[in-house]
C-alpha positions in Angstrom: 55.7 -5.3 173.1 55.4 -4.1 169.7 57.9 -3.6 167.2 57.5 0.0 166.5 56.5 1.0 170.1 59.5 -0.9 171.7 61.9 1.3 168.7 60.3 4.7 170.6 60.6 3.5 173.8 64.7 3.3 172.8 65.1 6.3 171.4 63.5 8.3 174.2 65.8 6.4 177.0 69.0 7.3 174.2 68.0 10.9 174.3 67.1 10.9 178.0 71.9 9.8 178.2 72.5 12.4 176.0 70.9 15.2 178.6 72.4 13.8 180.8 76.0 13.7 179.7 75.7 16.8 178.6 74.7 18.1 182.1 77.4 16.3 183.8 79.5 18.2 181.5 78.3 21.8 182.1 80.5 24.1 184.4 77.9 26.8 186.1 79.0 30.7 184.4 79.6 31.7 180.8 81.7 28.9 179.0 85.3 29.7 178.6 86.5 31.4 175.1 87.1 28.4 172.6 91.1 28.6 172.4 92.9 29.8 169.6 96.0 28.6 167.6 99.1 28.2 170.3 101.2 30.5 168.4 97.8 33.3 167.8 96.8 35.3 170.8 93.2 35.1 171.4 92.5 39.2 171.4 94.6 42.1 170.7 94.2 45.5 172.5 95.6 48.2 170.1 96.2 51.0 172.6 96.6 54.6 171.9 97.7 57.7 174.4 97.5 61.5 173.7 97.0 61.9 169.8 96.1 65.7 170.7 94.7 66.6 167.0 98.0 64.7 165.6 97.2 64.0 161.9 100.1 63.8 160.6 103.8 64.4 161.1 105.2 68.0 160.2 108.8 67.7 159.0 111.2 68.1 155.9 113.2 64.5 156.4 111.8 61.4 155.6 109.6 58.5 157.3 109.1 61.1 160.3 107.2 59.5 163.4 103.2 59.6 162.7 100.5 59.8 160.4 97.0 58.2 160.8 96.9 57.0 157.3 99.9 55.0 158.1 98.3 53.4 161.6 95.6 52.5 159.7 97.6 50.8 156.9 99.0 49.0 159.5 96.4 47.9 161.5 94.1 47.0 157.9 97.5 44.8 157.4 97.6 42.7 160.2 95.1 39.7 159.6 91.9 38.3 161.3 93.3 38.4 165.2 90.7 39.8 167.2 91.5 43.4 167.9 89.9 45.9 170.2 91.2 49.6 169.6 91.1 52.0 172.8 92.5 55.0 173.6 93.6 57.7 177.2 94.2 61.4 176.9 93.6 64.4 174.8 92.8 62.9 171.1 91.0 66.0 169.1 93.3 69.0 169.8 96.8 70.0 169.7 96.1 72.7 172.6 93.8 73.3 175.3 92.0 76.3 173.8 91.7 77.0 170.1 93.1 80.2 169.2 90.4 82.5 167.5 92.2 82.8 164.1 92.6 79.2 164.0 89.4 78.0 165.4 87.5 76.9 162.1 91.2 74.7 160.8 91.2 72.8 164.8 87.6 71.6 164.4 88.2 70.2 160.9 91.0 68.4 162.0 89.1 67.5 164.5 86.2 65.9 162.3 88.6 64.2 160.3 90.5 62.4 163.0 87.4 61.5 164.6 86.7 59.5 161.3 90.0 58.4 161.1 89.6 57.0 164.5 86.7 55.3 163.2 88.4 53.6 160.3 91.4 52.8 162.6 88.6 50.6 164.9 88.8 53.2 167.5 85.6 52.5 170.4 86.4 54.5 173.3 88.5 56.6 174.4 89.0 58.6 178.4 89.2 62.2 177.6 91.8 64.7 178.4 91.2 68.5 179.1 92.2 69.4 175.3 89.1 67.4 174.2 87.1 70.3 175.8 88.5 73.0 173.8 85.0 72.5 172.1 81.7 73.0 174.2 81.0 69.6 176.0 78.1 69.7 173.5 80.0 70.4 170.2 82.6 67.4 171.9 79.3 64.8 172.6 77.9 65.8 169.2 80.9 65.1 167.0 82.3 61.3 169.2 78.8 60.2 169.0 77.7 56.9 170.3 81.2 55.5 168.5 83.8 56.0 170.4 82.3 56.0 173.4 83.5 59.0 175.9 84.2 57.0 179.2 84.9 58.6 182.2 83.0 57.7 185.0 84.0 60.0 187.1 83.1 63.5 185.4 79.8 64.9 185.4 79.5 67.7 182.5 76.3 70.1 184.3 74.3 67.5 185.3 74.9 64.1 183.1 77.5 62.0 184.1 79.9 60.5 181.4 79.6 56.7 180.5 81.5 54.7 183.1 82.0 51.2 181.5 81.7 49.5 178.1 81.6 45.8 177.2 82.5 44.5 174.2 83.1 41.0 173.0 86.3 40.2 171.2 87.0 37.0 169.5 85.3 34.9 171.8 86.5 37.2 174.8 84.1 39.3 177.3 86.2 42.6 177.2 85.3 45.2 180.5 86.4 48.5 179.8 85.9 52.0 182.4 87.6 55.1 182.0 88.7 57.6 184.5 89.9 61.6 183.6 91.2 64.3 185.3 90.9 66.7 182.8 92.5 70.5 184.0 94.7 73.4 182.9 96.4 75.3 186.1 94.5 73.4 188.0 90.7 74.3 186.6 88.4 71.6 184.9 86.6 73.0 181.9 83.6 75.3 182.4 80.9 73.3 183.0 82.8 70.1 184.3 83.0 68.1 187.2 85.5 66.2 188.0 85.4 63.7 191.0 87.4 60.9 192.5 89.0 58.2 190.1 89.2 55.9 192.7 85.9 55.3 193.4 84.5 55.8 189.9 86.4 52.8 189.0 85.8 50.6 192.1 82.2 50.8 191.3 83.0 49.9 187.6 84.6 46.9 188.6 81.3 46.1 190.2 79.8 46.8 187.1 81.6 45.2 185.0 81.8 42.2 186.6 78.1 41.6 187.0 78.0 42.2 183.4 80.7 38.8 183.0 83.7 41.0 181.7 86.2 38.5 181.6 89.1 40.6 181.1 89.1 44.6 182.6 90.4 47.3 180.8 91.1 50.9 182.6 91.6 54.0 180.8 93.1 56.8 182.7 93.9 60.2 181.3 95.8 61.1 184.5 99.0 62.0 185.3 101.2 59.4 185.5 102.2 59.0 189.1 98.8 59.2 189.8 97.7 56.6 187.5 100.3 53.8 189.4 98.8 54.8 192.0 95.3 54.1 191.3 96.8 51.2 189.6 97.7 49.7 193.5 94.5 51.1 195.0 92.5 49.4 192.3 94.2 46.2 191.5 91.1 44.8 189.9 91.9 45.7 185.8 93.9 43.2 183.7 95.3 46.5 181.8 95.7 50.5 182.2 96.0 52.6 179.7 97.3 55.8 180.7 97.0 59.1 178.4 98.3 62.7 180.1 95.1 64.6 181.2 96.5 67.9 179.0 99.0 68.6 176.6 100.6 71.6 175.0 102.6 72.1 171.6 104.0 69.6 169.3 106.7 68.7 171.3 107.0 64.6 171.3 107.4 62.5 173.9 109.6 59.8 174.8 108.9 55.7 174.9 107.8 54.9 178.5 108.3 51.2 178.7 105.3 49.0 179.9 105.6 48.2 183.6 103.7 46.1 186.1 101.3 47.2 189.1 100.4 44.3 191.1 99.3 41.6 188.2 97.8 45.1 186.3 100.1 45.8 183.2 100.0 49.9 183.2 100.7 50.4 179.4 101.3 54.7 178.2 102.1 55.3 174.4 104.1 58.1 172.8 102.1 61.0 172.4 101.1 62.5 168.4 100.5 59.3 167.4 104.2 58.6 166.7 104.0 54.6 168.0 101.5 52.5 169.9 101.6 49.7 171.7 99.7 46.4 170.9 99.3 43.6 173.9 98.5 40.2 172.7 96.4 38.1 175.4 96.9 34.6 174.8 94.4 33.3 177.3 94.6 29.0 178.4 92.3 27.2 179.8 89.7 29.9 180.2 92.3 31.5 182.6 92.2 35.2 183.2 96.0 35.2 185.3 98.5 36.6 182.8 102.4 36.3 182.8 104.3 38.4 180.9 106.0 36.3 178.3 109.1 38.9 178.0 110.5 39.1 181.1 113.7 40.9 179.7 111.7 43.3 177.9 112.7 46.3 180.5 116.3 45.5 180.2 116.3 45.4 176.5 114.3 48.9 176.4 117.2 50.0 178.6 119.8 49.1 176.4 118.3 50.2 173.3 118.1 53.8 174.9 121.5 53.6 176.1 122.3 52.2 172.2 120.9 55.2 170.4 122.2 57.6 172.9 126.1 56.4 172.3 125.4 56.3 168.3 124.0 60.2 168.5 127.1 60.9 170.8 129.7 59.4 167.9 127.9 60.5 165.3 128.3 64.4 166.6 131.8 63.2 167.6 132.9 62.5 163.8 132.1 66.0 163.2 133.7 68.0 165.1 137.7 68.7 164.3 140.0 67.6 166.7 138.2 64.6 168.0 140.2 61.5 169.2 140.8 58.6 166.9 141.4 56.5 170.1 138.3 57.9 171.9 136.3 57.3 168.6 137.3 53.9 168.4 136.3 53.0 172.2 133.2 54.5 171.8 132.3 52.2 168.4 133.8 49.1 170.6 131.2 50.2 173.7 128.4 50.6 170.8 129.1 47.0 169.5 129.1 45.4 173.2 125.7 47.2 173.8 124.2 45.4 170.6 125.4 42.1 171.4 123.6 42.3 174.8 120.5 43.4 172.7 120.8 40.8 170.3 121.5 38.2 173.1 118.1 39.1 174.9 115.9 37.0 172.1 112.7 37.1 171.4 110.5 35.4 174.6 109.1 31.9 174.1 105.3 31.2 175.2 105.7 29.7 179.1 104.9 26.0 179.3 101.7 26.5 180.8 99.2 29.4 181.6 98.0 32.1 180.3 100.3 35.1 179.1 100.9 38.3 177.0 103.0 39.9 174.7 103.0 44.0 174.7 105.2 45.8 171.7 105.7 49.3 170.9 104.5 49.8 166.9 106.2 52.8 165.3 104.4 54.7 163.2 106.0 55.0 159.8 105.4 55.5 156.1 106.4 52.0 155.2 102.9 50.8 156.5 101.9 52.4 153.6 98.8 54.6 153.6 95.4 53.4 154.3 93.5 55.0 151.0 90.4 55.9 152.3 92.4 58.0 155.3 94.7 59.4 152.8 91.5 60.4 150.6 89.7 62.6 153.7 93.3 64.2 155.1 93.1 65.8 151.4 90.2 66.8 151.8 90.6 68.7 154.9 93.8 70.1 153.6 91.6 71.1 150.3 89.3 72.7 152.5 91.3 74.9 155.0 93.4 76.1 152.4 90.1 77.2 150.1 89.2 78.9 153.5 92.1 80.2 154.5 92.8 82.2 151.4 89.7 84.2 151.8 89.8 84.6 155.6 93.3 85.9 155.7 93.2 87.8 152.7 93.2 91.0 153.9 95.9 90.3 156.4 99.1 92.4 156.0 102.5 92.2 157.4 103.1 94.7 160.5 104.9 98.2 158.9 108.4 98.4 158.6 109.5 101.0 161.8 111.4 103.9 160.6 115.4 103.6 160.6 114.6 99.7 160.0 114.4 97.1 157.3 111.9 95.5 155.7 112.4 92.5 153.0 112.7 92.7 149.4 112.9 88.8 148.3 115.6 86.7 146.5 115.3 88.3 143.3 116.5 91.3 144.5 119.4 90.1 145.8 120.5 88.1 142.7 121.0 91.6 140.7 124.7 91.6 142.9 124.8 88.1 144.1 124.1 86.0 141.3 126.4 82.9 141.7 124.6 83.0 145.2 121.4 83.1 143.8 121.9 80.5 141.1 123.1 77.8 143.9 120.4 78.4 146.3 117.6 78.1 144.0 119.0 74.7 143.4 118.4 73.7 147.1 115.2 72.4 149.0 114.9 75.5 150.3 114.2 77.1 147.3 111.4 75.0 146.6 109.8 74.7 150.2 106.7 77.4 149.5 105.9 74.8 146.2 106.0 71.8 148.4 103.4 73.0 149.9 101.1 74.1 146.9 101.4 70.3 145.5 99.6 69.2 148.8 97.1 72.0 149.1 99.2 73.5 152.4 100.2 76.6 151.2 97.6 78.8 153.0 97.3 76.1 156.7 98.3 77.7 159.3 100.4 74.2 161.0 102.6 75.2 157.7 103.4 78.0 155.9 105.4 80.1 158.3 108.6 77.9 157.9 107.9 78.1 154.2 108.2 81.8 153.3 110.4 84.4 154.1 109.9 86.8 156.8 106.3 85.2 157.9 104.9 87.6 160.9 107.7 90.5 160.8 107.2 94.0 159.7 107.5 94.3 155.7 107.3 90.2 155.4 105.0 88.3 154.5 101.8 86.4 156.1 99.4 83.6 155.7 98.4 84.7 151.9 100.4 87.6 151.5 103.7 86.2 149.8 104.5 87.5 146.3 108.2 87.9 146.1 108.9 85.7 149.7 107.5 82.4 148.9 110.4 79.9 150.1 113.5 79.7 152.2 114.6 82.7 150.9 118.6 84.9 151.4 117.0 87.3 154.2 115.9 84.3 156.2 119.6 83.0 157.1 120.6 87.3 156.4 117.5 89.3 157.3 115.6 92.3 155.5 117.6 93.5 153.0 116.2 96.7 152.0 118.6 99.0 153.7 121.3 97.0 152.9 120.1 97.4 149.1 120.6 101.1 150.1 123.6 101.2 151.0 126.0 98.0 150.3 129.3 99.0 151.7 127.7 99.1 155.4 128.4 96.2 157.1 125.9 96.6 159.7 122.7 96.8 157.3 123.1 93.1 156.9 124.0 89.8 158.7 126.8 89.0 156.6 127.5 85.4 158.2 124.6 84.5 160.1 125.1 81.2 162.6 125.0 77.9 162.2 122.5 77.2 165.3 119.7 79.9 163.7 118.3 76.9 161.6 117.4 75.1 164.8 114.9 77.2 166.8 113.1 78.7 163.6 112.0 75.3 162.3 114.6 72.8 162.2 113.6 71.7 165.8 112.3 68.6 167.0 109.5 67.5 166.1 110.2 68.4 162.7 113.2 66.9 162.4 114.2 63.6 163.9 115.7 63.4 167.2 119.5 62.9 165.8 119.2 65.4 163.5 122.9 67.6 163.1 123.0 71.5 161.5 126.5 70.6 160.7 125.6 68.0 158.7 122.7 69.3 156.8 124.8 72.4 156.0 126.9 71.3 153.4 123.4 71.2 151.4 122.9 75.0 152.2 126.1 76.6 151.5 128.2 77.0 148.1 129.6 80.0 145.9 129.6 83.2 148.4 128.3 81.3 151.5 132.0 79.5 152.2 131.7 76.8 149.8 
């Protein structure tokens, strides 16, 4: 045989092995995700519940709980681990309805937490009823296609809602579906139909697994007994999220811990934005079985609760006259046994074999830092409601002063007889609050002014843009109107000579806008001074 012919003949048999090593090597299905790093998880979910129109926090302390410039400072922060942002619950709107005077403010905020969400990596989210304070159309037209609006069991008129999304992740096949049971006193929003959640997600299980999701993700926005027990009725999903269906006010809620369903890890953050919980999937072997790698994770969210319960208790205790050195001192002793058995329950090691997670609650604070280009559109909107706000209030007055009554005069009244009072309190915060504002383009928004003027909403006080003479924390706040009192001095009654210590607290130093250990007593040593018993 020739030379050259016999070289062909030997390079067709070679190639002819490789085939067929590389067939005897071939498993039938999609090829398992290429394994990452031991100690770097192979996807992140970054998992968000309730944000209900939360930009930011609203408070006078410092590094309050929130502020979507500071998630997405953190998130931008944390590397290149694969990370897929989702979300459960009401996400556009602090209340189910938007109040008419306040309608234009909501659905800018509303706009600029949508592209917030954006920045943060946000892709879909299961909607609560305060989502459909807009028209279902306004709501489609301002998500768009990113997020995606999954709830596959809501029909709004005719169309049903997307019921499953697929999205790859690293090297991960990632299966989400979203369920809502979106209602206030029991009604769905005109126009909505909501049916069962059960089977909406049993058929996107179906789905999803035709479509070779290798890990399921279920968003709920339910309420939460419900959502364990769709969780046992539908034990198909890797991970829930679970976001309320409605929620009311800017009261925050507390931590739930993660828990377990079956081998489905039901995962509900704080509400507002103040935290959210990441779970780190560290997946072996192409296995899709997850152990939890912190098995004493409950126990050590028990004692940290039971921990900042007994510090509040002594720190209120060390206030108040009369208290018990002894009792102190058992307290501080039960305090320091508490963080020993936190500090004992260390941080879990990965398990020797398989595949597992790690879920942590991520608090929300200012030293994050502040993404820029967040930061740059929350001034905007501020810039914009206020420009809009001084013309459409402008014409709004105070309600009259009833006859026999008083109405307020402002601080520089009072300073013409009161002047070592004066002088100390325009020394104060309070003195400065209405300014505070101004420097961030908040003096005429409606989530702010009224706890920074005097006499906001009450006959012969002030309103959104009518302030001259009552912008701050002024005497008649803490004293009320003084014009009668100007009148007549000598009667007592025309006044509230010493006004109580507990008024700050349902006015506006109330949680949220103060942190949960928060103490009058303590903060008023910074109020009082010459003429107010200091």
């Amino acid at each position: 045989m020739p030379v050259p012919l016999r070289n062909a003949l030997f390079r067709v048999i070679a190639a002819l092995f490789l085939v067929a090593g590389g067939l005897a090597g071939c498993r039938c299905g999609p090829a398992p995700p290429a394994e990452r790093p031991v100690n770097q998880p192979s996807l992140r979910l970054v998992l968000l519940s309730s944000v209900a129109g939360a930009l930011e926090p609203c408070g006078c302390v410092k590094d309050m709980l929130g502020g979507v410039d500071h998630a997405a400072a953190y998130l931008r922060a944390q590397g290149e681990t694969p990370s897929l942002v989702l979300g459960a619950g009401p996400m556009l709107f602090m209340d189910p309805r938007l109040p008419e005077d306040r309608a234009a403010q909501d659905r800018w905020k509303a706009e600029a937490l949508i592209q917030s969400f954006r920045d943060l990596g946000l892709r879909a989210w299961a909607p609560g009823m305060n989502d459909f304070a807009l028209a279902p159309r306004e709501l489609f037209a301002l998500a768009g296609k990113d997020p995606v609006l999954l709830a596959g069991n809501l029909r709004v008129d005719a169309t049903p809602l997307a019921r499953t999304a697929l999205y790859t992740v690293g090297n991960v096949r990632v299966g989400v579906a979203g369920v809502s049971r979106p209602a206030l006193a029991g009604d769905p929003p005109p126009g909505v139909h909501v049916g069962d959640p059960v089977e909406a997600l049993r058929v996107a299980v179906r789905e999803l697994s035709e479509q070779g999701a290798a890990l399921r993700v279920a968003l709920v926005s339910l309420p939460r007994g419900e959502a364990l027990r769709v969780a046992e009725l539908v034990p198909d999903f890797h991970v829930m999220l679970v976001g309320k269906p409605v929620d009311q006010g800017e009261a925050n809620d507390p931590v739930i811990p993660p828990t377990t369903v079956g081998r489905t890890l039901v995962v509900q953050a704080p509400n507002h934005l103040q935290a959210f919980y990441t779970v780190d999937l560290f997946v072996r072997d192409g296995k899709f079985e997850f152990a939890n790698a912190d098995t004493a994770s409950d126990e050590r969210a028990r004692l940290e609760r039971r921990a900042a319960e007994l510090t509040r208790r002594i720190a209120t205790a060390e206030k108040l006259e009369g208290a018990r050195k002894e009792d102190l001192d058992a307290r501080r002793r039960d305090l320091a046994g508490l963080r020993a058995q936190i500090n004992a329950l260390r941080a879990p090691a990965a398990p020797p074999e398989g595949s597992y997670y790690k879920a942590a609650l991520v608090e929300v604070r200012e030293k994050h830092g502040s993404d820029p280009k967040v930061a740059a559109r929350l001034s905007e909107y501020y810039r914009r409601v206020n420009e809009h706000n001084r013309v459409a209030f402008r014409d709004r007055k105070p309600p009259p002063v009833p006859e026999g009554k008083s109405g307020f005069v402002g601080a520089e009244q009072c300073a013409t007889c009161h002047y070592d009072e004066h002088a100390f309190w325009s020394k104060t915060r309070h003195a400065s609050a209405y300014e505070a504002l101004a420097h961030q383009h908040k003096e005429f928004n409606l989530d702010c002014v009224s706890c920074h003027v005097t006499g906001y909403g009450e006959p012969g006080g002030s309103t959104v843009t009518f302030v001259e003479g009552l912008k701050g924390v002024q005497c008649e706040v803490c004293h009320g109107p003084g014009s009668r009192h100007i009148e007549n001095p000598a009667d007592a009654a025309r006044i509230t000579r010493t006004p109580p210590v507990t008024l700050c607290g349902p006015k506006c130093h109330h949680v949220p806008h103060v942190k949960p250990d928060w103490d009058v007593h303590a903060a008023w040593k910074h109020i009082i001074g010459p003429g107010h018993g200091g």
